[in-house]
N, C-alpha and C positions, 0 to 999 in steps of 0.2 A: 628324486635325487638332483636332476637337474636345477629343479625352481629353487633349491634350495641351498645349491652352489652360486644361484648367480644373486639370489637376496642375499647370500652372506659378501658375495664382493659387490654388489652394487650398494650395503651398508659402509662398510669398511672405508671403498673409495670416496665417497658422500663424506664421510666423517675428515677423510685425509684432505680433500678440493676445500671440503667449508675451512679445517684449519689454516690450507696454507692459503687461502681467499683472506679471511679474516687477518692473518699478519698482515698478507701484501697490501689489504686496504688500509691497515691503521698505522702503516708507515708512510703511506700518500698521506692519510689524513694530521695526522702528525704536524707531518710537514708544511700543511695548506692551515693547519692551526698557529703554528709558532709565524706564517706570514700575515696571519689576523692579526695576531695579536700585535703584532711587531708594529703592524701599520695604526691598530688601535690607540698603544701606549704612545706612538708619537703624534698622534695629534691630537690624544688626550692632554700631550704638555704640552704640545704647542698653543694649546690654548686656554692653559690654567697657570703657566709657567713662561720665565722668561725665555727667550730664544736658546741664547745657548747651553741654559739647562738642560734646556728640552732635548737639544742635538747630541749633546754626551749624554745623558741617559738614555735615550733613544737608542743611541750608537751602543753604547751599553749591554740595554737590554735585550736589545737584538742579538748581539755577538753572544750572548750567555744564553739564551733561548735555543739561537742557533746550534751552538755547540752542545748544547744540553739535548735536545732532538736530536743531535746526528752520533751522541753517543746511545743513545737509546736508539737510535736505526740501528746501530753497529751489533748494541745487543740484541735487537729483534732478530739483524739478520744472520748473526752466529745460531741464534736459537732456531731462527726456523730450520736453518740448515739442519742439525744436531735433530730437531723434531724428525724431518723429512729423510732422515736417514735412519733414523728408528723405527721410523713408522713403516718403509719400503723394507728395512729387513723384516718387521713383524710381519706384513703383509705377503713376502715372499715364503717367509717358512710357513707360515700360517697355509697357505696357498698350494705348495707344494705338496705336505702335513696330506693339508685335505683333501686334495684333490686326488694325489697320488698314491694315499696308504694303502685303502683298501682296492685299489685295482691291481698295485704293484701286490699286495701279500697275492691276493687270488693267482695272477697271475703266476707269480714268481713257482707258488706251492703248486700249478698246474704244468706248468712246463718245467721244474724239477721232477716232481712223478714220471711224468713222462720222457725225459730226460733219461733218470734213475733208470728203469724198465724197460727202454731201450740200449741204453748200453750193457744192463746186465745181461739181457738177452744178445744182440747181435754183436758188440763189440768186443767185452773181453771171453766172448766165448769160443774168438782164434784162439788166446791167447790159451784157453783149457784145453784147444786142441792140440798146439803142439806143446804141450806141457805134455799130456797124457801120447801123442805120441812119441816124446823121448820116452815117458817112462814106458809105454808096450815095448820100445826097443829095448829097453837097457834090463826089462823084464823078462823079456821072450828068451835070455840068452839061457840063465840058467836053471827056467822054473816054468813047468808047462803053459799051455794055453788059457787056459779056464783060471790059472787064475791068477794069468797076467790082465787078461778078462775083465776080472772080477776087481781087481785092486787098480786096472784104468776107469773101471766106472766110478765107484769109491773115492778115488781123484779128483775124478772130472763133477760129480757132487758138491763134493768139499768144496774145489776151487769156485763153483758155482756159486755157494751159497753165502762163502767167507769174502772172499775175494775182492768180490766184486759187488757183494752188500756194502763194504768198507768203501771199494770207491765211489760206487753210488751215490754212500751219504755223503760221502766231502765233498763228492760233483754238487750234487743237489743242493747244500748247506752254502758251497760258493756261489753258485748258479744263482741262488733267491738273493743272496746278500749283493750280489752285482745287479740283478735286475731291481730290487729298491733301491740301488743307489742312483741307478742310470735310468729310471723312471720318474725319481725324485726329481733329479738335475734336468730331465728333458720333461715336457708336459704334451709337447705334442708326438712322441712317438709314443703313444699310452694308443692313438688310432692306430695306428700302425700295429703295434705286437697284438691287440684285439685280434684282427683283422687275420693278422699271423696264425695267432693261435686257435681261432674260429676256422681260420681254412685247412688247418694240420691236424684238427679234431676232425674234420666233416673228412678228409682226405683218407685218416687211418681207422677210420669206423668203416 
């Protein structure tokens, strides 16, 4: 998995260096062509043509050459920009995508379960306790023991099983939706919550 993260961004980056290599050299070269030729054409007239022929077309040519290259610099370098920024978003999502999806699902779906199953278990089952103990009290007053009893247990089931299934799933269903988004966004806390949830595994086994 590793070789195989790092050939896809050692392709990706290769492709993105050589493009913006390739504009940035053919704006120098550009440049160092339109000063060829410039110097060419003028002493190609200066020496088939009279002087000050030569010097206003010369002069001319140059200016229009000139200008002709620095609106085509102007368009290379809008375009590169526009590439360079296309290309850094694809490669970020793309990067994120891949790097993060499948740690963050495992992850998120193992620390929801275990999320889920510990609070159904430990936390909201204060909450079945004084529930059920209002109703033993508000029970006990006019209806024997056994089955004030029997209808605290029945309660305390119920609230078990409803309750706190329901908040379970919204915990869990939040919990994985935050950790893909906050896995996605951050790439280096991916060591981190491993590490987290390898030691809170080893911890409650």
């Amino acid at each position: 998995m590793k070789q195989t993260k790092a050939e896809y961004l050692s392709i990706y980056l290769s492709i993105y260096l050589s493009i913006y290599l390739s504009i940035y050299l053919s704006i120098y070269l550009c440049l160092f062509i339109c000063m060829y030729v410039c110097m060419y054409v003028s002493i190609y007239l200066s020496i088939y043509a009279y002087s000050y022929v030569c010097m206003y077309v010369s002069i001319f040519l140059s200016i229009y050459v000139y200008s002709y290259y620095q609106c085509f610099h102007l368009y290379i370098c809008v375009y590169s920009q526009y590439l360079s920024i296309y290309l850094s978003i694809y490669l970020s999502i793309y990067l994120s995508i891949y790097l993060c999806l499948f740690i963050s699902i495992y992850l998120s779906i193992y620390l929801s379960i275990y999320l889920s199953i510990y609070l159904s278990i430990y936390a909201y089952s204060y909450s079945c306790m004084y529930v059920c103990m209002y109703v033993s009290i508000y029970l006990s007053m006019p209806i024997h023991m056994y089955v004030c009893m029997y209808v605290c247990m029945y309660l305390s089931i119920y609230l078990c099983l409803f309750i706190c299934m329901y908040l379970s799933i919204y915990l869990s269903i939040y919990l994985s939706i935050y950790l893909s988004i906050y896995l996605s966004m951050s790439i280096h806390i991916i060591n981190v919550s491993i590490y987290i949830s390898v030691s809170t595994h080893i911890i409650y086994l």
